[in-house]
MDTraj code that builds the backbone (N, CA, C; nanometers):
import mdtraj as md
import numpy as np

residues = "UNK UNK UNK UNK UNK UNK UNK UNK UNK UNK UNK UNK UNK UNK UNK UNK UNK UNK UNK UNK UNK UNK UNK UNK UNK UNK UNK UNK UNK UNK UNK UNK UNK UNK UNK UNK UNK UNK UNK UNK UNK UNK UNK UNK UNK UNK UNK UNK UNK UNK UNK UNK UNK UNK UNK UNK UNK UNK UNK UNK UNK UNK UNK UNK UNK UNK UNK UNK UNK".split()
xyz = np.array([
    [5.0347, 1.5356, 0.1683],
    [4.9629, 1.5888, 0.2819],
    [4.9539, 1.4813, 0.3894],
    [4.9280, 1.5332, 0.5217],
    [4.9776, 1.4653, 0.5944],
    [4.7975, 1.3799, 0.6573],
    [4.8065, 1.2750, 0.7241],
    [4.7060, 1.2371, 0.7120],
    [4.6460, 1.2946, 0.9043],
    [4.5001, 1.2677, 0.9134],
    [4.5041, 1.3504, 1.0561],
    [4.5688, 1.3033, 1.1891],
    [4.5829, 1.3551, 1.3211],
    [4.6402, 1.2996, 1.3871],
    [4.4888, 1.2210, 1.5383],
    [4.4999, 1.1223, 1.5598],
    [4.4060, 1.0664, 1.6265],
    [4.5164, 1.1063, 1.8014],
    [4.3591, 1.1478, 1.8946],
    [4.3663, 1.2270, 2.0053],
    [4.5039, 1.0802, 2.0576],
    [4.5659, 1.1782, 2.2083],
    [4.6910, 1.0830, 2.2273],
    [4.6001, 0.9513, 2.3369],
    [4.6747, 0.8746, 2.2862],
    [4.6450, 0.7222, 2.3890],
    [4.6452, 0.7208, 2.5032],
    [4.6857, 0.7737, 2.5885],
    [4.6950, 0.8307, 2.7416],
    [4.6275, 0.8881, 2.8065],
    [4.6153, 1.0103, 2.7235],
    [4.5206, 1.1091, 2.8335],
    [4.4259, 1.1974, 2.7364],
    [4.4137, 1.1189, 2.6368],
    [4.3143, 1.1760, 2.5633],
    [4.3481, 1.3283, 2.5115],
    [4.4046, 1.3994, 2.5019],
    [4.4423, 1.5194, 2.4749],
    [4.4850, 1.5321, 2.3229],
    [4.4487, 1.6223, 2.2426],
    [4.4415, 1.6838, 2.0689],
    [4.5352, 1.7367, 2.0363],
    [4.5969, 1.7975, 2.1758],
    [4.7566, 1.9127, 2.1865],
    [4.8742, 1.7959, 2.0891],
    [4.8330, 1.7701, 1.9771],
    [4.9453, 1.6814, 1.9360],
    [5.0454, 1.7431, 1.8937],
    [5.1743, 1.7551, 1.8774],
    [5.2621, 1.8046, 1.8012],
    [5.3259, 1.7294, 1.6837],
    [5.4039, 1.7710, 1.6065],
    [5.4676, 1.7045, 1.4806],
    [5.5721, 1.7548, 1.4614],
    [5.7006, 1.6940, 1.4230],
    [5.8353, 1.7160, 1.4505],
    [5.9062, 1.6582, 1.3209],
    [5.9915, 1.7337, 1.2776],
    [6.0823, 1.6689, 1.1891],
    [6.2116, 1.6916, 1.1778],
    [6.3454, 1.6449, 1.2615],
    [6.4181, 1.6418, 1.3040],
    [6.5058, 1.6280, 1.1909],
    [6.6288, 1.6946, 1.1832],
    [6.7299, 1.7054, 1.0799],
    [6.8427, 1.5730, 1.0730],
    [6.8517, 1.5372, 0.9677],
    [6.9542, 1.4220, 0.9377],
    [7.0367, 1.4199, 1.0644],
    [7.0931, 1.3151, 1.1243],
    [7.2262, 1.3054, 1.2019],
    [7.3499, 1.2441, 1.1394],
    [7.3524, 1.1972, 0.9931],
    [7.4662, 1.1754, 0.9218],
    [7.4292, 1.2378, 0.7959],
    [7.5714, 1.2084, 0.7267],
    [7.5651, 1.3062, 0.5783],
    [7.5686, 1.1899, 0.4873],
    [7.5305, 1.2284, 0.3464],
    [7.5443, 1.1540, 0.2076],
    [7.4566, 1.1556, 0.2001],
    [7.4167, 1.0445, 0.0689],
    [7.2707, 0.9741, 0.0184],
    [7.1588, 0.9399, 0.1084],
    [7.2602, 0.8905, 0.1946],
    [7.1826, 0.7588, 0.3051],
    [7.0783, 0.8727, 0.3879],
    [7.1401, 0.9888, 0.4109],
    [7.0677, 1.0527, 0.5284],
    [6.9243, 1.1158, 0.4837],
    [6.8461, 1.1102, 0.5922],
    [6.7394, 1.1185, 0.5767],
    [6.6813, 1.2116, 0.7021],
    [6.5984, 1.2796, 0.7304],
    [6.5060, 1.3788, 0.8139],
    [6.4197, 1.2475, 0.8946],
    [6.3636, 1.2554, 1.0496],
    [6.3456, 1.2129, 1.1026],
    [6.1863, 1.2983, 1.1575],
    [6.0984, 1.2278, 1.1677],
    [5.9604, 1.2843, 1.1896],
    [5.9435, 1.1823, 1.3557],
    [5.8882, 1.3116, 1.3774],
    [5.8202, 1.2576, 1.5559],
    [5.6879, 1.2927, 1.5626],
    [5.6255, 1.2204, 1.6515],
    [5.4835, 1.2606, 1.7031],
    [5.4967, 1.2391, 1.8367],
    [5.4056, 1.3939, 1.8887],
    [5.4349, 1.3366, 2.0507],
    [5.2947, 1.4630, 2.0949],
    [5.2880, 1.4201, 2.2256],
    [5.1793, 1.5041, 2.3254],
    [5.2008, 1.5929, 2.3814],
    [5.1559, 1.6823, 2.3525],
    [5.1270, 1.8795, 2.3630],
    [5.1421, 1.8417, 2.5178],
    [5.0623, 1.7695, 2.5496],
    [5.0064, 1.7793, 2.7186],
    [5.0740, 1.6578, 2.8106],
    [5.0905, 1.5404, 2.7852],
    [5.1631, 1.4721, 2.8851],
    [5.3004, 1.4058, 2.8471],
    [5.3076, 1.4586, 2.7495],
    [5.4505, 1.4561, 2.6557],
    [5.4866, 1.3364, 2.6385],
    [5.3975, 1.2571, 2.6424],
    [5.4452, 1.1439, 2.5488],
    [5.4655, 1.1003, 2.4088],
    [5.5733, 1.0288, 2.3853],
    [5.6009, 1.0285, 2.2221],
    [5.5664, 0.8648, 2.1861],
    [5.5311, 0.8935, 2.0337],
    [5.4836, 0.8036, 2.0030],
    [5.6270, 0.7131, 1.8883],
    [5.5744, 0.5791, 1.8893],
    [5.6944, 0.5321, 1.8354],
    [5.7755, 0.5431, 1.7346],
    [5.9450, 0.5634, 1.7559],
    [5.9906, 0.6463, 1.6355],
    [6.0949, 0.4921, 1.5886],
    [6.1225, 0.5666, 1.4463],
    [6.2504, 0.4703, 1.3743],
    [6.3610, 0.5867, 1.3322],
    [6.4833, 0.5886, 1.3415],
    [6.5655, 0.6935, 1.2810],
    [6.5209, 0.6913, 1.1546],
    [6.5052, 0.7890, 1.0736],
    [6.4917, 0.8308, 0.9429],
    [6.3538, 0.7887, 0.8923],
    [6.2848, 0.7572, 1.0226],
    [6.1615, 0.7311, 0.9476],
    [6.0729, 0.8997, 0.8625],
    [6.0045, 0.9277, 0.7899],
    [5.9070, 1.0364, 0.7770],
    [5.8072, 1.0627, 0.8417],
    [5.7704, 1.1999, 0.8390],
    [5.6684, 1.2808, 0.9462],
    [5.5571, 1.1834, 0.9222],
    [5.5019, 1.1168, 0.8128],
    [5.3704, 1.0490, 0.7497],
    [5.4212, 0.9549, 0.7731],
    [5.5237, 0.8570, 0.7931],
    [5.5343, 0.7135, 0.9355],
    [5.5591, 0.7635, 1.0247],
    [5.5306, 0.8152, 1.1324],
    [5.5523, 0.8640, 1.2424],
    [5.3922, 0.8943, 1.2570],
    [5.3096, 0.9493, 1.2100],
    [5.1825, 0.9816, 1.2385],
    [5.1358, 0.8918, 1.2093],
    [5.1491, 0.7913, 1.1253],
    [5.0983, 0.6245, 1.0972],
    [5.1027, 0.5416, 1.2259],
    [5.2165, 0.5416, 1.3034],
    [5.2643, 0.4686, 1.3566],
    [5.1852, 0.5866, 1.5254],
    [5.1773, 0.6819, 1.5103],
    [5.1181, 0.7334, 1.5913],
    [4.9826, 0.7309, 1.6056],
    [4.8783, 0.7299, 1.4887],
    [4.7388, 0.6748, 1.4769],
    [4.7113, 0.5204, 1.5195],
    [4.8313, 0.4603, 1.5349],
    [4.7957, 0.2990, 1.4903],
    [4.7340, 0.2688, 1.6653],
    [4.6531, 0.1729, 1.7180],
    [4.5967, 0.1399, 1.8184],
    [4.6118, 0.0056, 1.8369],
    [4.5868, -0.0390, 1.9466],
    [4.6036, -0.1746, 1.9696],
    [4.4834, -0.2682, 1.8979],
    [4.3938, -0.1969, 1.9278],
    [4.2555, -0.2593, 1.8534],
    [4.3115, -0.2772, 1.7149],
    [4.3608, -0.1815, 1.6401],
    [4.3932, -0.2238, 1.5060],
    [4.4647, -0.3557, 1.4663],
    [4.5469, -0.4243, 1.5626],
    [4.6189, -0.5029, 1.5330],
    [4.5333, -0.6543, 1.5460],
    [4.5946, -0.6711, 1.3947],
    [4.5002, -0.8576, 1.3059],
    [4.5317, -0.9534, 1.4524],
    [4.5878, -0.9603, 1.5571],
    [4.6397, -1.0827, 1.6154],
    [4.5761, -1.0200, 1.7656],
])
top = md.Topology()
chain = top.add_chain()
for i, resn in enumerate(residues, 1):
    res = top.add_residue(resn, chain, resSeq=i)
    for name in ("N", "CA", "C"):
        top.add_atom(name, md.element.get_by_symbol(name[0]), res)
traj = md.Trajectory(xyz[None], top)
């Protein structure tokens, strides 16, 4: 299960969406691609190819405040 999504960094808006985009190569290696992005000012939050929908919403919750440095 997926964990919740925190309002977008920008403009404050809940309209989040969640995306999971189909492999772009074949075999073992390939993997499904998860996005997070804004209902309302359409910004996306940071992606990795083949990352999962649950790193993508990790990486979409994460804040600057969170960071040790």
């Amino acid at each position: 299960m997926s964990a919740p999504l925190a309002p977008c960094p920008f403009c404050g808006s809940n309209r989040i969406e969640r995306r999971l985009f189909p492999p772009t190569t074949e075999g073992p290696a390939a993997r499904q691609t998860g996005m997070v992005s804004c209902g309302s000012c359409r910004v996306v939050g940071p992606t990795q190819t083949g990352q999962s929908l649950d790193e993508a919403i990790e990486r979409w919750n994460m804040r600057a405040s969170d960071s040790p440095f």
